[in-house]
C-alpha positions as a printed NumPy array, in Angstrom:
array([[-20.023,  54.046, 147.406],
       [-20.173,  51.189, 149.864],
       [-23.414,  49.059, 149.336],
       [-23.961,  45.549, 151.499],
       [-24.498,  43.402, 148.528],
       [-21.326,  41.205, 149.13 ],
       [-22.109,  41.042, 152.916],
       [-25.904,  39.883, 151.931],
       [-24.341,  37.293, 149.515],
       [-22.278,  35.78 , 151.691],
       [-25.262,  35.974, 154.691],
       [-27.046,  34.043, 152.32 ],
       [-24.577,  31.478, 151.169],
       [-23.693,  30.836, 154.877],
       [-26.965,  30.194, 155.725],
       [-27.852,  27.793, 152.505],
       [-24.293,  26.01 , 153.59 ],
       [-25.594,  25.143, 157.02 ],
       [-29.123,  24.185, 156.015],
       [-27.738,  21.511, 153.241],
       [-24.613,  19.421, 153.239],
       [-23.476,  16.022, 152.141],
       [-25.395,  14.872, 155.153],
       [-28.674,  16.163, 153.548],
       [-28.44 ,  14.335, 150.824],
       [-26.674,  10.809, 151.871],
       [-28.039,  10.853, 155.101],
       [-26.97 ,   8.99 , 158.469],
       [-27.379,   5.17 , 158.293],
       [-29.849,   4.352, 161.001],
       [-29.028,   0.695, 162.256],
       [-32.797,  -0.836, 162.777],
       [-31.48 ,  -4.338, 164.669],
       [-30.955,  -7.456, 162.584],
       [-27.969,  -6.609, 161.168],
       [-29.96 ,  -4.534, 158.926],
       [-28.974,  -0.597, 158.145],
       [-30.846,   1.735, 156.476],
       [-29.468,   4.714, 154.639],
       [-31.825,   7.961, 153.655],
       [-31.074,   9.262, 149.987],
       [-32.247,  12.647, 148.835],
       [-32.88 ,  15.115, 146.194],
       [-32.362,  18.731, 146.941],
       [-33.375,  21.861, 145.163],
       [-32.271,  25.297, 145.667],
       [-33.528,  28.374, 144.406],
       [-31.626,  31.906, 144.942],
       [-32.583,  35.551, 144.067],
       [-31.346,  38.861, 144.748],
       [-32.116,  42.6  , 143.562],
       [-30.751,  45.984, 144.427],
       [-31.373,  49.852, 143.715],
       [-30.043,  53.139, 143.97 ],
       [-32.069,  55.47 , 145.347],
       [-30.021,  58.615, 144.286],
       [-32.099,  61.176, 141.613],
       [-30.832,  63.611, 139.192],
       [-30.944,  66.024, 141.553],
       [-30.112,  64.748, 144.572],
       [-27.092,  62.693, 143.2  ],
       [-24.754,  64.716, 145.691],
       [-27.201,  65.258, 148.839],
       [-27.734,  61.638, 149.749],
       [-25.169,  59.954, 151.275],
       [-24.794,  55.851, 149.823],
       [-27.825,  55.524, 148.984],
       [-29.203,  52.182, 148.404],
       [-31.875,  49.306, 148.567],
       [-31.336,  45.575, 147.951],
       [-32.352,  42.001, 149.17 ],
       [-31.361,  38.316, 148.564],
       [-33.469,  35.09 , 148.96 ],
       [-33.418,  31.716, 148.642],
       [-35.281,  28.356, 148.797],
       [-34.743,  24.969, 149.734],
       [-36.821,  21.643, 148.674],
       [-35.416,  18.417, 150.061],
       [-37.271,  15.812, 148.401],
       [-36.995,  11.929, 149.903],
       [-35.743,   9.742, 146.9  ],
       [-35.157,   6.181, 148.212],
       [-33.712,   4.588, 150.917],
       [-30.21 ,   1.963, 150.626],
       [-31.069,  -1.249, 152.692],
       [-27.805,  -2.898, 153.663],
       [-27.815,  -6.348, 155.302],
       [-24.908,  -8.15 , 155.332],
       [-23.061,  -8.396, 151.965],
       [-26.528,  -7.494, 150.075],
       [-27.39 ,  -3.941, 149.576],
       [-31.131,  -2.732, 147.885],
       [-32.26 ,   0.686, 146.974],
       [-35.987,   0.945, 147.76 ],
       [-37.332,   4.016, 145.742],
       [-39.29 ,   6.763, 147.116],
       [-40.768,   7.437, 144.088],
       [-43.844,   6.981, 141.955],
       [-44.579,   3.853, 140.882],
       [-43.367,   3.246, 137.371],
       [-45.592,   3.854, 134.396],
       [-44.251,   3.237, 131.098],
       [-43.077,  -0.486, 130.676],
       [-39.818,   0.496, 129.868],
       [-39.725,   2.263, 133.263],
       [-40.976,  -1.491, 134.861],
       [-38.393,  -3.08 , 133.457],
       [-35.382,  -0.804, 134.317],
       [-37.152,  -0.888, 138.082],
       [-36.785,  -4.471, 138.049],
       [-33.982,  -5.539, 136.202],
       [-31.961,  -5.867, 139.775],
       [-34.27 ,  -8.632, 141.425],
       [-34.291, -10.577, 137.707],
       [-30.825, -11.095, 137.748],
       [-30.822, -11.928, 141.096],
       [-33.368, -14.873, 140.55 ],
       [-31.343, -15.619, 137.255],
       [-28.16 , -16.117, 139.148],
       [-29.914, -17.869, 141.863],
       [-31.751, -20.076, 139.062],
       [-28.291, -20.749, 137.469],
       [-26.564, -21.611, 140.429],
       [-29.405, -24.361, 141.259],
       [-28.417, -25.716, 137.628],
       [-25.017, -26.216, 138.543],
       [-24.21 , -30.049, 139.115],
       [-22.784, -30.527, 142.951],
       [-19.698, -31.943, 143.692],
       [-19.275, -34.938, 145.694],
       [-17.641, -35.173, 148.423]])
């Protein structure tokens, strides 16, 4: 018997590859003037499904010719996550997402600009040389 389940697999597949790509989820940088780039970052989900039958009966199992019924499916969910914000030698990640809610979550969120206004703080401390 010849059934089309490999041909609707790979109709599917094909058609999944040219929907999502690296380019889906890192996406183009988009250069908004200032020096200033911005780069979309994404989350994807994909859901697949497939079923099949044989429509042959007891007896009938020599009068029909390959019988058969099947069909595939899928879904795809791009969600926006955050967005990389290059500008010179300085590069931020500006999340998409909810707001944080738990205090550990605050902290973790914000640990980047602390240390950033730590080192800055630090390297005010620093005695100058004179020249």
């Amino acid at each position: 018997m010849n059934h089309n389940i490999s041909e609707m697999l790979s109709s599917t597949m094909e058609k999944m590859q040219k929907m999502v790509d690296v380019n889906t989820v890192v996406g183009a940088p988009v250069n908004v003037g200032g020096g200033v780039t911005i780069v979309p970052i994404t989350k994807i989900h994909i859901g697949l499904g497939g079923g099949g039958t044989d429509f042959a009966t007891k007896g009938a199992l020599g009068s029909k010719k390959d019988p058969f019924g099947g069909g595939m499916g899928a879904g795809v969910s791009v969600d926006p996550v955050a967005f990389l914000v290059i500008k010179g030698d300085s590069v931020r990640m500006l999340p998409v997402a909810e707001p944080a809610s738990t205090t550990v979550d605050r902290i973790v969120e914000q640990a980047p600009d602390l240390l950033d206004k730590l080192a800055d703080f630090l390297d005010g401390r620093k005695p100058r040389e004179e020249a």
